[in-house]
Biopython code that builds the backbone (N, CA, C, O; Angstrom):
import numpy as np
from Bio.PDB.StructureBuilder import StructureBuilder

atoms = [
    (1, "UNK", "N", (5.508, -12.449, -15.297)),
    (1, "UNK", "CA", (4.530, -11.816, -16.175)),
    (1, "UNK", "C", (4.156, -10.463, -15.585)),
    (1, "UNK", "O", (3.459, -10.446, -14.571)),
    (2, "UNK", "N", (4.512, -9.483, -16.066)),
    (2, "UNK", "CA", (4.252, -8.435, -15.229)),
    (2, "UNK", "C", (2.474, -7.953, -15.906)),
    (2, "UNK", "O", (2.019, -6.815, -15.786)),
    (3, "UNK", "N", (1.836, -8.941, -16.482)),
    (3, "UNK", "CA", (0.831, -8.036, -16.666)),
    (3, "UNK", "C", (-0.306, -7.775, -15.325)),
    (3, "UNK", "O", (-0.940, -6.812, -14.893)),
    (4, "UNK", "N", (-0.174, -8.962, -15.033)),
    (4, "UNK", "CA", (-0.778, -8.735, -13.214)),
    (4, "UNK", "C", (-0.339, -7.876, -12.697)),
    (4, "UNK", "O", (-1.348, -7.378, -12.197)),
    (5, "UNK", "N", (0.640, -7.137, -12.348)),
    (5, "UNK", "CA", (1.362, -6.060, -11.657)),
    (5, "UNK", "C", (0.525, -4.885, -12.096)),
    (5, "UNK", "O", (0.138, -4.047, -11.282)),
    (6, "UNK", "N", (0.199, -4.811, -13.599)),
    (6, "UNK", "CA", (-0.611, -3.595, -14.063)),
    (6, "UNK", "C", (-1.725, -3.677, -14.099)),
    (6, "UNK", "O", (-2.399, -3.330, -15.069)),
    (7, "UNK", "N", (-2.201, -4.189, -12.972)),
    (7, "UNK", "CA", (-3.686, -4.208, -13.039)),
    (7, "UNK", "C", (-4.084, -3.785, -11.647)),
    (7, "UNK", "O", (-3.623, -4.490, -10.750)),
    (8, "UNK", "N", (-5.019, -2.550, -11.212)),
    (8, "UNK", "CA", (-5.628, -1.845, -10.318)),
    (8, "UNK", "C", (-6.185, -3.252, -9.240)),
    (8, "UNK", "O", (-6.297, -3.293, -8.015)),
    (9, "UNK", "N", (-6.451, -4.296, -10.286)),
    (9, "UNK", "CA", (-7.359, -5.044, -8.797)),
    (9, "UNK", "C", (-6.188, -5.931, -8.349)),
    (9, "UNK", "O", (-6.467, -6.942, -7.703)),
    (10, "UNK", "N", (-4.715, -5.612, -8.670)),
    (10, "UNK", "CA", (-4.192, -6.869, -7.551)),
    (10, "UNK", "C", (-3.447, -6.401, -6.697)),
    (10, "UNK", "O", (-2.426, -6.941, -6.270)),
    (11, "UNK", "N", (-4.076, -4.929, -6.242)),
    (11, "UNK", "CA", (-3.313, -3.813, -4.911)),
    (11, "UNK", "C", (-4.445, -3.894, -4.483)),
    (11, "UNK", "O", (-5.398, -4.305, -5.145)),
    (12, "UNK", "N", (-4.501, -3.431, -3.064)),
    (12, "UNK", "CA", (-5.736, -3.031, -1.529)),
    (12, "UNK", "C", (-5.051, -2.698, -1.019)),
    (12, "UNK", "O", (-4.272, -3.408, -0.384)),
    (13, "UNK", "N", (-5.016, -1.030, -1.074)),
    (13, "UNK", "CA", (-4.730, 0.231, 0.032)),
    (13, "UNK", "C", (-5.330, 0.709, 1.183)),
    (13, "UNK", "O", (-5.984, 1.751, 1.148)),
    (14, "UNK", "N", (-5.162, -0.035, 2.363)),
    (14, "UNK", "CA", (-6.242, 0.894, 3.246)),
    (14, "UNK", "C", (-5.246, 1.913, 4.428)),
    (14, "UNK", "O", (-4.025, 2.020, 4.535)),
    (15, "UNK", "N", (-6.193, 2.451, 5.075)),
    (15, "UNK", "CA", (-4.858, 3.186, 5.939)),
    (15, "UNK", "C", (-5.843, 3.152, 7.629)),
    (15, "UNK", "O", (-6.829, 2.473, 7.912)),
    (16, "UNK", "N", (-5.483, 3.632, 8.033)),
    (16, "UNK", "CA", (-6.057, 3.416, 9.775)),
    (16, "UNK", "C", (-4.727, 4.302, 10.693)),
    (16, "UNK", "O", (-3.527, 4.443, 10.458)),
    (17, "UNK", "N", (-5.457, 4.689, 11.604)),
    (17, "UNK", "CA", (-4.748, 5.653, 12.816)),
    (17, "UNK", "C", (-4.519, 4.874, 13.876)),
    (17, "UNK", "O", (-4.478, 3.643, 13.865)),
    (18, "UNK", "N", (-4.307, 5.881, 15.181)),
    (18, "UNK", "CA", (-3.896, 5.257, 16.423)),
    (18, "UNK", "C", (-4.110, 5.578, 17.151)),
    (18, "UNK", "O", (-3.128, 6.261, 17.444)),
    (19, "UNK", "N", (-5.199, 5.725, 18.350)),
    (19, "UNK", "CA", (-4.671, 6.917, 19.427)),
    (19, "UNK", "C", (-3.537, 6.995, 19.913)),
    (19, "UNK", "O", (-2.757, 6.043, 19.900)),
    (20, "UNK", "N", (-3.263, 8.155, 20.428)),
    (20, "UNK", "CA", (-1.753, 8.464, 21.194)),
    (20, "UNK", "C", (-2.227, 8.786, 22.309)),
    (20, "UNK", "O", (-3.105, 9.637, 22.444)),
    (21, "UNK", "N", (-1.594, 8.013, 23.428)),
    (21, "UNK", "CA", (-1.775, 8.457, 24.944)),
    (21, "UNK", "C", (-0.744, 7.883, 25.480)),
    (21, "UNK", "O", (0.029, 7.107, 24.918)),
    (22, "UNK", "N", (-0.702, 8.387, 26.976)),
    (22, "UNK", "CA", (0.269, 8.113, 27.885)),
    (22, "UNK", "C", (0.883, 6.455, 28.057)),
    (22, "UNK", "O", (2.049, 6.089, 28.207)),
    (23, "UNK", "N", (-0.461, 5.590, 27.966)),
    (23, "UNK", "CA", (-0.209, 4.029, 28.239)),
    (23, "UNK", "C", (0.081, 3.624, 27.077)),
    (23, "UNK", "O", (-0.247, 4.289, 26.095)),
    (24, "UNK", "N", (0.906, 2.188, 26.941)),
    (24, "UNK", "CA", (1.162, 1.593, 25.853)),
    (24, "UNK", "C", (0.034, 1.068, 24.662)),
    (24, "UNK", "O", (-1.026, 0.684, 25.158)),
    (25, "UNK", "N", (0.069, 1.037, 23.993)),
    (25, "UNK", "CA", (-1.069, 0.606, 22.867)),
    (25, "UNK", "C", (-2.168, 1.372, 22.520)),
    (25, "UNK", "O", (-2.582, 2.322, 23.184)),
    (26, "UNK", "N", (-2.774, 0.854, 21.195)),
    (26, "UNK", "CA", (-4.178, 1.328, 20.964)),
    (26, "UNK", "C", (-4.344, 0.312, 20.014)),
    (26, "UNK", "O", (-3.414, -0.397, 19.631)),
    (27, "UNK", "N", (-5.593, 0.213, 19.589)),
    (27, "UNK", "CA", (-6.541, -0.697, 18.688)),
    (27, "UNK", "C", (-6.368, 0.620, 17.891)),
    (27, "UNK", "O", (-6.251, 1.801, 18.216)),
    (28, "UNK", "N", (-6.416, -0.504, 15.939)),
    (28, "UNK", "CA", (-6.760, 0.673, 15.154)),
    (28, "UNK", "C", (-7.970, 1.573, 15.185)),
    (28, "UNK", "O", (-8.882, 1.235, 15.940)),
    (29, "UNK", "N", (-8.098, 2.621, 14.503)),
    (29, "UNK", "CA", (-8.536, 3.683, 14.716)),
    (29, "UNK", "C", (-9.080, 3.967, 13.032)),
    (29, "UNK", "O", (-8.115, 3.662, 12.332)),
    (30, "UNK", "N", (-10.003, 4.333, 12.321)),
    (30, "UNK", "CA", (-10.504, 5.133, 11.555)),
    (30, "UNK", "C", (-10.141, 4.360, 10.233)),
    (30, "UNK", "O", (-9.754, 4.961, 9.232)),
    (31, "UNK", "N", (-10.331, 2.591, 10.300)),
    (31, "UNK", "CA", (-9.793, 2.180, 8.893)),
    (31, "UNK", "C", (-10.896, 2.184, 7.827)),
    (31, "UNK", "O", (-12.057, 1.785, 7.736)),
    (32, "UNK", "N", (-9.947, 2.855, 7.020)),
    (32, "UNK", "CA", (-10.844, 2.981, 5.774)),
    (32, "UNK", "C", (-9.943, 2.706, 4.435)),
    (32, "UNK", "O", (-8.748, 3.004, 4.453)),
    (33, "UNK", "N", (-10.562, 2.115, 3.245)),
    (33, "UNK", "CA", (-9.777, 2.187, 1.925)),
    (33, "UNK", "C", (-9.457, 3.202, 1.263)),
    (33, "UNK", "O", (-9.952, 4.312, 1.458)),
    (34, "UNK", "N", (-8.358, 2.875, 0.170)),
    (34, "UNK", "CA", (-7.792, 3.807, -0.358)),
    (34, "UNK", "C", (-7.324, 4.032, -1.401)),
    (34, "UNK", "O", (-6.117, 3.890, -1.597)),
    (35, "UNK", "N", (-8.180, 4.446, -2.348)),
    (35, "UNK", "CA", (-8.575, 4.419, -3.839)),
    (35, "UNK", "C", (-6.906, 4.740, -4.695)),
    (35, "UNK", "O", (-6.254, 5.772, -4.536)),
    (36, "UNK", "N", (-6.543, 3.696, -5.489)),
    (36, "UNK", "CA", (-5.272, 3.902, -5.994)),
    (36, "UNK", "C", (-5.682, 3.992, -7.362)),
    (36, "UNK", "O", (-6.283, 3.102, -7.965)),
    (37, "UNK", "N", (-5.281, 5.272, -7.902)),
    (37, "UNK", "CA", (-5.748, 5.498, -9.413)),
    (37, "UNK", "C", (-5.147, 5.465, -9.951)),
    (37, "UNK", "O", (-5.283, 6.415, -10.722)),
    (38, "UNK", "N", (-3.996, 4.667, -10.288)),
    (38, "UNK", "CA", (-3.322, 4.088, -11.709)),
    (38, "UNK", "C", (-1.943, 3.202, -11.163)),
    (38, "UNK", "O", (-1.282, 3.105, -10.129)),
    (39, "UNK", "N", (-1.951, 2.841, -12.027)),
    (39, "UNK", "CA", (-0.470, 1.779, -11.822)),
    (39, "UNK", "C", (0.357, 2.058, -13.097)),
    (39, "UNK", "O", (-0.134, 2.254, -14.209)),
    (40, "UNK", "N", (1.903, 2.048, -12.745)),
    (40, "UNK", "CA", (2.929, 1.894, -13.965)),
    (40, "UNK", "C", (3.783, 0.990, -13.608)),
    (40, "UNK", "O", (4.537, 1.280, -12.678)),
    (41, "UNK", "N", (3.899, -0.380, -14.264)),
    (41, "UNK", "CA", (5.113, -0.911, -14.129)),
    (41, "UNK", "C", (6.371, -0.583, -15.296)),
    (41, "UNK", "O", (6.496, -0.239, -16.471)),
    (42, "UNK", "N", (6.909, -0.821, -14.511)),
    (42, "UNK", "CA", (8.671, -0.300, -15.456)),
    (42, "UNK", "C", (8.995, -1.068, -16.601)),
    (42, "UNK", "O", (8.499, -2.194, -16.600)),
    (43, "UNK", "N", (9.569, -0.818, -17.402)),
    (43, "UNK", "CA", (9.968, -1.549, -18.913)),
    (43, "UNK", "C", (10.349, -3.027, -18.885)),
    (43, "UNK", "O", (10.053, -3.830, -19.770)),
    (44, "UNK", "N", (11.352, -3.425, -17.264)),
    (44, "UNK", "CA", (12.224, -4.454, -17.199)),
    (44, "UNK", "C", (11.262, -4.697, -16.095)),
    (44, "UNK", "O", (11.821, -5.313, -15.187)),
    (45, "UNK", "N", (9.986, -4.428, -15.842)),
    (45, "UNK", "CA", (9.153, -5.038, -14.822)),
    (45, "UNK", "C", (9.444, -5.478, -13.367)),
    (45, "UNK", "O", (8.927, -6.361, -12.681)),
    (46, "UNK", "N", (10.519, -4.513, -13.084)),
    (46, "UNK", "CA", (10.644, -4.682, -11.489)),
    (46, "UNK", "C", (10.249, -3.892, -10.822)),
    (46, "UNK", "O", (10.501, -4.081, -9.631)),
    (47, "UNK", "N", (9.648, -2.937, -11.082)),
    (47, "UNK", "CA", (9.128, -1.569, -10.303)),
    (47, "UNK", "C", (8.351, -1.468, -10.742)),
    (47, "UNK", "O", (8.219, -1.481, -11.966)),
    (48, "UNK", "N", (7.380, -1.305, -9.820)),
    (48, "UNK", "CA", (5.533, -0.609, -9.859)),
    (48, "UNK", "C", (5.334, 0.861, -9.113)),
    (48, "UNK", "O", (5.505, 1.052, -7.909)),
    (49, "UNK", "N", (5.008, 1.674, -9.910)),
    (49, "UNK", "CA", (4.523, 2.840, -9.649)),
    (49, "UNK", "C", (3.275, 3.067, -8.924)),
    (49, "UNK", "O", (2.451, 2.787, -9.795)),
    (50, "UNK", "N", (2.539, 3.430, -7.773)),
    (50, "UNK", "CA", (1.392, 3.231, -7.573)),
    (50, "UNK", "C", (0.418, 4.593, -7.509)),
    (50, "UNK", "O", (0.564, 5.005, -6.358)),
    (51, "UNK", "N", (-0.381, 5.361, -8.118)),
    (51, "UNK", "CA", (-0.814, 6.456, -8.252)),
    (51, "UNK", "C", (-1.878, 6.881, -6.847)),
    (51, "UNK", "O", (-3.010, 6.406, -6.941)),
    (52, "UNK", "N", (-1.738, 7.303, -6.216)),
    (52, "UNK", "CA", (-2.375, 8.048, -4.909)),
    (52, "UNK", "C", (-2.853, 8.938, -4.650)),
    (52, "UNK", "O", (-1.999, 9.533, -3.993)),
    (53, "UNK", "N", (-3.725, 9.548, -4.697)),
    (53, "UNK", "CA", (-4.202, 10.552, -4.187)),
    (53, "UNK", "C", (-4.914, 10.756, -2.535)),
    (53, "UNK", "O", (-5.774, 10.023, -2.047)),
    (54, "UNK", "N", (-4.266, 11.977, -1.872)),
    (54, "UNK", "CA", (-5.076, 12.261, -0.696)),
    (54, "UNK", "C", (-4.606, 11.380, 0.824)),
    (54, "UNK", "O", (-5.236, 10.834, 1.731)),
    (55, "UNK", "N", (-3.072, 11.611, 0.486)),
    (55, "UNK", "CA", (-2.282, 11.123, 1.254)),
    (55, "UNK", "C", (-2.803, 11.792, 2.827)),
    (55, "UNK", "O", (-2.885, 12.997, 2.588)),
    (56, "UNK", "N", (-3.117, 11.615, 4.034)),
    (56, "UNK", "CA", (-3.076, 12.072, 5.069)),
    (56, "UNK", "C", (-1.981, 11.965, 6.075)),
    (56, "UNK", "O", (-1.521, 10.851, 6.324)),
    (57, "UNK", "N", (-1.434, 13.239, 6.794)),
    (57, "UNK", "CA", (-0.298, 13.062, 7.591)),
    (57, "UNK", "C", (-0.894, 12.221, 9.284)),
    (57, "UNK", "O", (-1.809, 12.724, 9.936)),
    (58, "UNK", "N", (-0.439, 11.413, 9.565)),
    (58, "UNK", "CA", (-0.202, 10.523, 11.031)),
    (58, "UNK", "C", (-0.980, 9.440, 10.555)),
    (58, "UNK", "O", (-1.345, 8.915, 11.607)),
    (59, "UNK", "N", (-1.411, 8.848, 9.727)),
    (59, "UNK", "CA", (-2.045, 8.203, 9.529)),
    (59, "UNK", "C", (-0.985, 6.392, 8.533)),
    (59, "UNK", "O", (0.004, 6.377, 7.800)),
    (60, "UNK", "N", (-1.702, 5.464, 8.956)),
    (60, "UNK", "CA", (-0.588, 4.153, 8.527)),
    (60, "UNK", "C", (-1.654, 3.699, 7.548)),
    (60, "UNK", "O", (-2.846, 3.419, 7.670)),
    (61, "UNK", "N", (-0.349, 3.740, 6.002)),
    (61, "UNK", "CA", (-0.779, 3.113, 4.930)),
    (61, "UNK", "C", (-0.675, 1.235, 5.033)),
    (61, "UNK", "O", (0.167, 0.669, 5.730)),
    (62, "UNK", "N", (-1.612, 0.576, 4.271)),
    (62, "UNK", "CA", (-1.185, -0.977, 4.489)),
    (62, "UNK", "C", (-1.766, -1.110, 2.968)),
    (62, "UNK", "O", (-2.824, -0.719, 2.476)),
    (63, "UNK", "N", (-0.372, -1.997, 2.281)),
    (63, "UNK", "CA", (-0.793, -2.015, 1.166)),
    (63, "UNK", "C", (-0.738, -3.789, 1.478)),
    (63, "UNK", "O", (-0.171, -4.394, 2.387)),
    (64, "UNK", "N", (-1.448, -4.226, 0.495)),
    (64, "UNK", "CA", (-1.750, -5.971, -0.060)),
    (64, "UNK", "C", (-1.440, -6.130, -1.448)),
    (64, "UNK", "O", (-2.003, -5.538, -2.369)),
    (65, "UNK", "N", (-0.483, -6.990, -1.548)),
    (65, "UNK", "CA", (-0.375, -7.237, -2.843)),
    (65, "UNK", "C", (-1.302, -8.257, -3.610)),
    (65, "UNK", "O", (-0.678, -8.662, -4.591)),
    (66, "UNK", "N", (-2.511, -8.805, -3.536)),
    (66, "UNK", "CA", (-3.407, -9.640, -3.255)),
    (66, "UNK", "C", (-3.016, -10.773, -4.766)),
    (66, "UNK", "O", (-2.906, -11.988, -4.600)),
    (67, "UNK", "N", (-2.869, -10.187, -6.014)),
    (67, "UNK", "CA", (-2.633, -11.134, -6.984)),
    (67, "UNK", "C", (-1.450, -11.165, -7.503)),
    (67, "UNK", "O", (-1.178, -12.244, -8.028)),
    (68, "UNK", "N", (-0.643, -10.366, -7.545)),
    (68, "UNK", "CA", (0.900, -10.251, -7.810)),
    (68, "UNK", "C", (1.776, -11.298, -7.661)),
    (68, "UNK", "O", (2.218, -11.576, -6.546)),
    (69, "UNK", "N", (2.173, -12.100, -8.941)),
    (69, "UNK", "CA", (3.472, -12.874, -8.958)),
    (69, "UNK", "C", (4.538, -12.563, -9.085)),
    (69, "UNK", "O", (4.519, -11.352, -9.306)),
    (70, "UNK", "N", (5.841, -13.040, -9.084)),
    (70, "UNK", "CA", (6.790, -13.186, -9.728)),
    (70, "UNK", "C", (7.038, -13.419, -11.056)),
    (70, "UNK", "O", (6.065, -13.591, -11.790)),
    (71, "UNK", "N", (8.430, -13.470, -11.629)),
    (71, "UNK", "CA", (7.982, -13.823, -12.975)),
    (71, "UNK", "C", (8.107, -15.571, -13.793)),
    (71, "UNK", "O", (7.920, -15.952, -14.948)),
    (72, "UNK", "N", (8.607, -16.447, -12.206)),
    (72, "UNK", "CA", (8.921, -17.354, -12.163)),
    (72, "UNK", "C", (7.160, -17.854, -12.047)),
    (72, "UNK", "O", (6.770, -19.001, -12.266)),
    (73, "UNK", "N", (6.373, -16.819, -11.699)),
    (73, "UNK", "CA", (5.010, -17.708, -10.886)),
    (73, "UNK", "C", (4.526, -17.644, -9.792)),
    (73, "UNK", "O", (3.346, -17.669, -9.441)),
    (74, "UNK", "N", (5.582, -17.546, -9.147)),
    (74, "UNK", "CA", (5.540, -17.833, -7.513)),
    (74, "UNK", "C", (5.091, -16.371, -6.909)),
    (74, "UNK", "O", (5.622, -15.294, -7.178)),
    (75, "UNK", "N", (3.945, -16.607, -5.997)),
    (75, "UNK", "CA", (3.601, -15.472, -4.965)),
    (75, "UNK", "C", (4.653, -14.336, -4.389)),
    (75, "UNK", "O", (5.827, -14.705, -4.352)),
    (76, "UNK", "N", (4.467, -13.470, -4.095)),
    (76, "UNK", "CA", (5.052, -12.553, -3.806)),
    (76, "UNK", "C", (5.402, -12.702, -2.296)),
    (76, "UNK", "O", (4.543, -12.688, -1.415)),
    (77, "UNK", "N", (6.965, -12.871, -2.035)),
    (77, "UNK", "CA", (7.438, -13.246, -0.321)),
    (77, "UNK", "C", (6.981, -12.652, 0.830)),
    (77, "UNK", "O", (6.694, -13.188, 1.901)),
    (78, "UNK", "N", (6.941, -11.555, 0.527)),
    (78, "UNK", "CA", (5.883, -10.398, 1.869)),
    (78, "UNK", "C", (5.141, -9.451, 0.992)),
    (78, "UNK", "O", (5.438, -8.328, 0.585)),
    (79, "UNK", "N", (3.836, -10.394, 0.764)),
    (79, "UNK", "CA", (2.688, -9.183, 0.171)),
    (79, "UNK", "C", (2.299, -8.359, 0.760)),
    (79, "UNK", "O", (1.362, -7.748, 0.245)),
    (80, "UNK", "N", (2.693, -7.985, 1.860)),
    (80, "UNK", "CA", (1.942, -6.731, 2.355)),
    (80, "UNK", "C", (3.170, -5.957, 3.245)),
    (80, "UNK", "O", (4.034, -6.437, 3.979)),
    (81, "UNK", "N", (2.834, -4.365, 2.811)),
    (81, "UNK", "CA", (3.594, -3.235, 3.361)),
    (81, "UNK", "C", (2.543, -2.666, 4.058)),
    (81, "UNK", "O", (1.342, -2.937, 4.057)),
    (82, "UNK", "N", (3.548, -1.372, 4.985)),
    (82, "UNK", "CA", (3.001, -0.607, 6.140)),
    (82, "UNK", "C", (3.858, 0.298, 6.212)),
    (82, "UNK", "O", (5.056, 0.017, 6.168)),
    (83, "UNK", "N", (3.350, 1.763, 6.356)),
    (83, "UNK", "CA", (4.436, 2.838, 6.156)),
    (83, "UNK", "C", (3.497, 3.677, 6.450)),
    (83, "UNK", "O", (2.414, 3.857, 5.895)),
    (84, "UNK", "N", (4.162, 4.401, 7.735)),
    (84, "UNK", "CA", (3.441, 5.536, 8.719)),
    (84, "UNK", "C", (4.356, 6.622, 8.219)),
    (84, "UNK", "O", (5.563, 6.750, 8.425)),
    (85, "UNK", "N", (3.271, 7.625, 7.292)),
    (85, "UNK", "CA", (3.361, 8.624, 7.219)),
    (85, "UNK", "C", (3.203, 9.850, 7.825)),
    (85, "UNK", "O", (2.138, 10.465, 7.788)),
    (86, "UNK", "N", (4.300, 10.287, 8.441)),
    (86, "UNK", "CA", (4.977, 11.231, 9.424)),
    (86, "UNK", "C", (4.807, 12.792, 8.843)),
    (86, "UNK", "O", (4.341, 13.609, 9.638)),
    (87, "UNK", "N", (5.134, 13.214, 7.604)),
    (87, "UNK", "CA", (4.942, 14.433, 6.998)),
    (87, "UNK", "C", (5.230, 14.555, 5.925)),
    (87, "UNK", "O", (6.112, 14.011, 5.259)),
    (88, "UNK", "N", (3.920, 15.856, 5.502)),
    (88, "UNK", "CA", (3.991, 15.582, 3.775)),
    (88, "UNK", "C", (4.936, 16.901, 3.584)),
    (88, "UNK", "O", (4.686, 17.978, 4.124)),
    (89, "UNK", "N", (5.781, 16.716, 2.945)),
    (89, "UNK", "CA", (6.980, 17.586, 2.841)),
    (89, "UNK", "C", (5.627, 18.639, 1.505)),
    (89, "UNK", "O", (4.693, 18.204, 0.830)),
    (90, "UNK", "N", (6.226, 20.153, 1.677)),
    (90, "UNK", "CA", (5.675, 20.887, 1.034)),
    (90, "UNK", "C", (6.149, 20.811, -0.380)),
    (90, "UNK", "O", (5.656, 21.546, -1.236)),
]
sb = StructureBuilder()
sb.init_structure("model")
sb.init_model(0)
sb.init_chain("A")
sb.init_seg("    ")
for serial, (resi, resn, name, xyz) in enumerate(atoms, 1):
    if name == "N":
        sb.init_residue(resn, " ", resi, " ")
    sb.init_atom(name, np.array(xyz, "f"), 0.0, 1.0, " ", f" {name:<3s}", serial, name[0])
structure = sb.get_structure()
């Protein structure tokens, strides 16, 4: 059923930093949400478009797919992405 897919409340965008230093690790850094203003799913409902504004460079997106099925029903296999954005090309 892709009508869940088109609906704003079954994404949660937040993003969070890192410090960078010499030693291994850091605890996140600066998490905050991240307002996604529109959704398009595709005709044949396999692709979701997600509308963004105010992308920041070094900073790690984490998306949740929180209500999103399949079209069988079944939950989505890895609801959640992560994608460290490195540079916003001009």
């Amino acid at each position: 059923d892709a009508a869940p897919a088109g609906r704003l409340a079954g994404y949660n965008l937040q993003s969070f930093t890192y410090n960078y230093w010499s030693t291994y690790g850091s605890p996140e850094m600066d998490r905050r949400a991240e307002k996604i203003q529109g959704v398009k799913v595709s005709s044949d409902g396999r692709v979701v478009s997600l509308a963004v504004s105010g992308f920041h460079k070094g900073r790690v997106y984490e998306l949740h797919l929180d209500s999103i099925k399949s079209a069988a029903g079944e939950p989505v296999l890895h609801p959640e992405a992560y994608y460290t954005l490195n540079d916003i090309p001009d």
